[in-house]
ZADO-1210 file (C-alpha; in nm, 4 decimals, padded with zeros to 6 digits):
<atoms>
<atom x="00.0000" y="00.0000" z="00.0000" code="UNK" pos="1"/>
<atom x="00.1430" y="00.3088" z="-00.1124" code="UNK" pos="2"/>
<atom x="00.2403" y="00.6149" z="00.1751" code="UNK" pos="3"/>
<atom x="-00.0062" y="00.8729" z="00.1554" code="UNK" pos="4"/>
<atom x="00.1723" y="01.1747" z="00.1274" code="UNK" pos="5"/>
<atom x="-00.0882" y="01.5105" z="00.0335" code="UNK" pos="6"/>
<atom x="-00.3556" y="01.6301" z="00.2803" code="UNK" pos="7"/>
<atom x="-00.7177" y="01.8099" z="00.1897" code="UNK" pos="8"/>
<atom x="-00.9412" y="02.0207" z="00.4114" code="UNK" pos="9"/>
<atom x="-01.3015" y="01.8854" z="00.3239" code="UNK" pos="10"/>
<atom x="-01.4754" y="02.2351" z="00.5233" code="UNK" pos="11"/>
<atom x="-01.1773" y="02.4413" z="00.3167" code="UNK" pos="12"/>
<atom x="-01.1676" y="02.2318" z="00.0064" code="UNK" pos="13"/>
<atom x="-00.8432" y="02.2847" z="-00.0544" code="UNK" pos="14"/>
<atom x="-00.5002" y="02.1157" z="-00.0332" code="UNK" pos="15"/>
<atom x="-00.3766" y="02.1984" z="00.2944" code="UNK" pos="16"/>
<atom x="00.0081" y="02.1342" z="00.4204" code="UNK" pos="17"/>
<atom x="-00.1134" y="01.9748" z="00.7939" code="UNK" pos="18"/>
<atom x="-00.0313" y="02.1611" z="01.1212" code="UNK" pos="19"/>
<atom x="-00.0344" y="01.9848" z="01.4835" code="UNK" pos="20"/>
<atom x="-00.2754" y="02.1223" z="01.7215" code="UNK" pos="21"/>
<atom x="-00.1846" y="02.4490" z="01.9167" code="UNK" pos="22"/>
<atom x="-00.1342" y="02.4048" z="02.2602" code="UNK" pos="23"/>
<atom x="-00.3727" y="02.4912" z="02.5851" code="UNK" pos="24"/>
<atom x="-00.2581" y="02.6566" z="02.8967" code="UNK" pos="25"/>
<atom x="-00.3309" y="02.3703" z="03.0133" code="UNK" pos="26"/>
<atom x="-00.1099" y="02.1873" z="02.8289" code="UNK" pos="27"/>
<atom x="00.1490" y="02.4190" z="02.9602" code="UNK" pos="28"/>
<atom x="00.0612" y="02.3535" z="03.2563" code="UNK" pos="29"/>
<atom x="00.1183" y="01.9707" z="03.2624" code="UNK" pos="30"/>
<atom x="00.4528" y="02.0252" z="03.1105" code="UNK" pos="31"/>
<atom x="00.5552" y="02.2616" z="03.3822" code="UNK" pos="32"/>
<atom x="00.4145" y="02.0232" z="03.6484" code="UNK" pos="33"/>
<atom x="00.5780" y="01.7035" z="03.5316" code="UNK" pos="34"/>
<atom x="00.8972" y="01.8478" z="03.4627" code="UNK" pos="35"/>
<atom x="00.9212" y="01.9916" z="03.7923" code="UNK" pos="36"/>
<atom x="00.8205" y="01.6640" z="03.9506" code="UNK" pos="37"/>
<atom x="01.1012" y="01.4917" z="03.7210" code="UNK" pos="38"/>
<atom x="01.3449" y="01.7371" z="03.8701" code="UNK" pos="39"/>
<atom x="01.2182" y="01.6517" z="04.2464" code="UNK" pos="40"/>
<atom x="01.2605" y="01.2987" z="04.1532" code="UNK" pos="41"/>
<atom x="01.5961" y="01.3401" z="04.0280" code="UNK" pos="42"/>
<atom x="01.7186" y="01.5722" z="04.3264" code="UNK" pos="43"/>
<atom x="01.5700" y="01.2845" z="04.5402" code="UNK" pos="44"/>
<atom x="01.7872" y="01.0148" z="04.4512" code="UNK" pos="45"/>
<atom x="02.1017" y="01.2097" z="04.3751" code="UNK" pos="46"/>
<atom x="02.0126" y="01.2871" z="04.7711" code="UNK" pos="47"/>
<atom x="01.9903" y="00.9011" z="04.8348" code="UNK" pos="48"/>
<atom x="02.3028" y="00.8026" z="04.6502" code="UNK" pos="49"/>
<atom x="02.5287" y="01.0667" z="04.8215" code="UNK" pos="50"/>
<atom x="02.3988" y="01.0229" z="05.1412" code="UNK" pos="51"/>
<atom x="02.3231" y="00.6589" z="05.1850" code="UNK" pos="52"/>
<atom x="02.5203" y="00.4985" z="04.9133" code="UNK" pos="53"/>
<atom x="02.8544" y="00.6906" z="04.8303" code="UNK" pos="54"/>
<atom x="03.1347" y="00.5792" z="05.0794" code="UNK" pos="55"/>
<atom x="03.3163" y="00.8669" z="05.3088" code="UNK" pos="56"/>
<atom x="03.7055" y="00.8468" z="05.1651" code="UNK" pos="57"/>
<atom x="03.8270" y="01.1923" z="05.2626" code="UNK" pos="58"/>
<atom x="03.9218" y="01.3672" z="05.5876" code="UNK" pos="59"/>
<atom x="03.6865" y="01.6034" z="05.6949" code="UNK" pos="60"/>
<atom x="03.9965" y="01.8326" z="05.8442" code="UNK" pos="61"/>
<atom x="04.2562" y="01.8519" z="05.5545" code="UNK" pos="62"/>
<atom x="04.0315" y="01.6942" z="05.2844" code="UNK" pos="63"/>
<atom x="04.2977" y="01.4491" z="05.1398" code="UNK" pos="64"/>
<atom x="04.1866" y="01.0977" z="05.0445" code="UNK" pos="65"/>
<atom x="04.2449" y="00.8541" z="05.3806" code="UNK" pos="66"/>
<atom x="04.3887" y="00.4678" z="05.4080" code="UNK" pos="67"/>
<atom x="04.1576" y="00.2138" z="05.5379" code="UNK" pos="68"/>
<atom x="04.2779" y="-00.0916" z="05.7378" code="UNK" pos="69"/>
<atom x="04.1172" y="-00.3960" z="05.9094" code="UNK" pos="70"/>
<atom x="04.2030" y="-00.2612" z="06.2029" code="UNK" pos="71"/>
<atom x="04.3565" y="00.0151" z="06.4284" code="UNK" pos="72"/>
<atom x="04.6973" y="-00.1855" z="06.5207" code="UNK" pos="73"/>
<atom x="04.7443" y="-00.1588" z="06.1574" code="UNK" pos="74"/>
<atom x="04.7635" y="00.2561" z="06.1719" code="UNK" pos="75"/>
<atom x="05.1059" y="00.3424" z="06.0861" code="UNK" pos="76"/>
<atom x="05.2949" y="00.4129" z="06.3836" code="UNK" pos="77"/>
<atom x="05.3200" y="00.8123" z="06.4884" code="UNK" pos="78"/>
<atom x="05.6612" y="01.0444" z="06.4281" code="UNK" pos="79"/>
<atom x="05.8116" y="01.1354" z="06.7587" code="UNK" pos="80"/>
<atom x="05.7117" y="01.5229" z="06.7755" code="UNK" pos="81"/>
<atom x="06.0142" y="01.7422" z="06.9005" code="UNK" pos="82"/>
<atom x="05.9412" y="01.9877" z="07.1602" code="UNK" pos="83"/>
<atom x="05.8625" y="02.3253" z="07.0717" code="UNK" pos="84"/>
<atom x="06.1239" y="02.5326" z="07.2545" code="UNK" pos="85"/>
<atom x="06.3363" y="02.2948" z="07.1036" code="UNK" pos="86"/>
<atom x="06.2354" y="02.3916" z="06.7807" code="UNK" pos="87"/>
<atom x="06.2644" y="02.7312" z="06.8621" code="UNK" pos="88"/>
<atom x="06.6199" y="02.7095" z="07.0184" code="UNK" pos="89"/>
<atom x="06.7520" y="02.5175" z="06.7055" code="UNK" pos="90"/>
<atom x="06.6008" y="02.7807" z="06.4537" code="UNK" pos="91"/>
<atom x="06.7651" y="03.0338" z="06.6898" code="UNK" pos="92"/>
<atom x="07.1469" y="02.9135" z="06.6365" code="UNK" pos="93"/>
<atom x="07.0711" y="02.8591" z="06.2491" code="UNK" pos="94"/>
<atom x="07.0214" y="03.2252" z="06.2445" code="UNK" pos="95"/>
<atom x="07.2708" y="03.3182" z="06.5104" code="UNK" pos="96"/>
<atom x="07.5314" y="03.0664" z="06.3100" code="UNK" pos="97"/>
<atom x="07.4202" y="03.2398" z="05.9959" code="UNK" pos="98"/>
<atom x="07.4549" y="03.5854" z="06.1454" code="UNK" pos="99"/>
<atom x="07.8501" y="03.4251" z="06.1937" code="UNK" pos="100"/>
<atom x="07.8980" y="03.3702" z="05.9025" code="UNK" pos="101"/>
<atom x="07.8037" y="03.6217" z="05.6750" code="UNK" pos="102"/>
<atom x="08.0120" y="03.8414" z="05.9498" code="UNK" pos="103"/>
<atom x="08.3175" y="03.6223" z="05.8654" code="UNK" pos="104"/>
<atom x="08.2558" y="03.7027" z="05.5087" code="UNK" pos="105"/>
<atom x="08.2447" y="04.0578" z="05.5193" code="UNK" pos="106"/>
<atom x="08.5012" y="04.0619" z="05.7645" code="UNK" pos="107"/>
<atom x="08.7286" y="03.8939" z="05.5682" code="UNK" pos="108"/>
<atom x="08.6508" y="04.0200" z="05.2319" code="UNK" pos="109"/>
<atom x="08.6747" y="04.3820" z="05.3160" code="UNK" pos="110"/>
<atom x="08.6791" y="04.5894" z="04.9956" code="UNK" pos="111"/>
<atom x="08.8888" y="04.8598" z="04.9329" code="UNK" pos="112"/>
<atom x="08.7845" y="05.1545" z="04.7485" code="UNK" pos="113"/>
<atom x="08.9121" y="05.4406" z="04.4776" code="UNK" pos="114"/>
<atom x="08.7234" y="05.7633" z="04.3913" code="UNK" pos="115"/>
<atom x="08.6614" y="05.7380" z="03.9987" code="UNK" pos="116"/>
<atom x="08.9079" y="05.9547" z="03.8420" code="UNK" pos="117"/>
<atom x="08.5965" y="06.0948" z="03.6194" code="UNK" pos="118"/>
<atom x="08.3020" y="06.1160" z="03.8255" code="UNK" pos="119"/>
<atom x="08.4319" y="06.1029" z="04.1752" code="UNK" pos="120"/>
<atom x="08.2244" y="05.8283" z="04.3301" code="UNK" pos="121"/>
<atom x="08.3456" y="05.5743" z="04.4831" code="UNK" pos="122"/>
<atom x="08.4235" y="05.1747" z="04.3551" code="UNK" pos="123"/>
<atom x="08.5887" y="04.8774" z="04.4213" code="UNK" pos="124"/>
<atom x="09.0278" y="04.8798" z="04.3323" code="UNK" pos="125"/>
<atom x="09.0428" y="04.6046" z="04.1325" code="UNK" pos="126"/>
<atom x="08.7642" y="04.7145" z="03.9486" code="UNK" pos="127"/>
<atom x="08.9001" y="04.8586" z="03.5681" code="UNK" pos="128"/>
<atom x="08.6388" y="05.0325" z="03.4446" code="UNK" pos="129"/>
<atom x="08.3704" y="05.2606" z="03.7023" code="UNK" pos="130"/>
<atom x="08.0305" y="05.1025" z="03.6679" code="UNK" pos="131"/>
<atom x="07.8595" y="05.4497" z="03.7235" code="UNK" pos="132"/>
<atom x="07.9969" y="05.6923" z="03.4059" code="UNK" pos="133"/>
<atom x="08.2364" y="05.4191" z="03.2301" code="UNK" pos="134"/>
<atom x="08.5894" y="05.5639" z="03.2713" code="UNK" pos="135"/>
<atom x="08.8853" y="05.3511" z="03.2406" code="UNK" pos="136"/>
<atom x="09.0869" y="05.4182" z="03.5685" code="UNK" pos="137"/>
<atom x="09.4527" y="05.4758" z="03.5332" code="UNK" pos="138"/>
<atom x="09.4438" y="05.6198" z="03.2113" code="UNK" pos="139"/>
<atom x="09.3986" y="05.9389" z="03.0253" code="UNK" pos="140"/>
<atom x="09.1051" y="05.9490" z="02.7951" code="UNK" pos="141"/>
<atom x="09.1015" y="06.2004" z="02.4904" code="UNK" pos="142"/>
<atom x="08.7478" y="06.3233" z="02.4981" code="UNK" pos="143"/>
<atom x="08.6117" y="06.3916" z="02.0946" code="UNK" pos="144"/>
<atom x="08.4161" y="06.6522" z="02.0682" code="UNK" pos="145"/>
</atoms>
């Protein structure tokens, strides 16, 4: 049987291209309703799953992922903690040992210094050239005008 494919209005009598019936409000209404009860159904069981059905596998202080064992003599043993003034003493004599030794440093790598024979500041002796204006020390420059 072949498809029937062209439509005719017999109150219009004419060939019509066919149209689906316009909608009600209260259509729009059941659409609105069920969808929103589709939703509550929805929110419902993503509320059972997380609640009843997802396991707990984070901390709730630090939230990293914990270790589960059979039982608590299997909990890795604890790291001795060091006292606090402790602490606080050792940090001390880092500095003060520090302190030392950038003393020592300075102490013994006391620079001596030249004025610049062109712009009068000063710099280091051994240095050649003055960092500030570019002068070669120790010898005469002819200046070009």
């Amino acid at each position: 049987m072949p498809k029937k494919k062209h439509a005719f209005c017999p109150s219009c009598g004419k060939p019509v291209k066919p149209i689906r019936r316009p909608l009600t409000s209260f259509h729009y209404q059941i659409l609105v309703i069920s969808t929103i009860a589709s939703l509550g159904f929805a929110f419902i069981a993503f509320l059972i799953y997380r609640f009843l059905i997802q396991k707990k596998v984070y901390c709730p202080k630090c939230g990293s992922k914990v270790e589960f064992y059979a039982n608590p003599e299997e909990y890795p043993k604890k790291m001795p903690v060091i006292n606090l003034m402790e602490k606080l003493e050792q940090e001390k004599l880092q500095k003060q040992e520090k302190k030392q030794k950038t003393e020592q440093n300075e102490s013994q790598g006391e620079k001596e210094y030249i004025l610049c024979e062109n712009c009068s500041r000063e710099i280091d002796k051994k240095a050649k050239i003055c960092p500030f204006c570019g002068w070669e020390q120790g010898k005469e420059q002819i200046e070009t005008v």
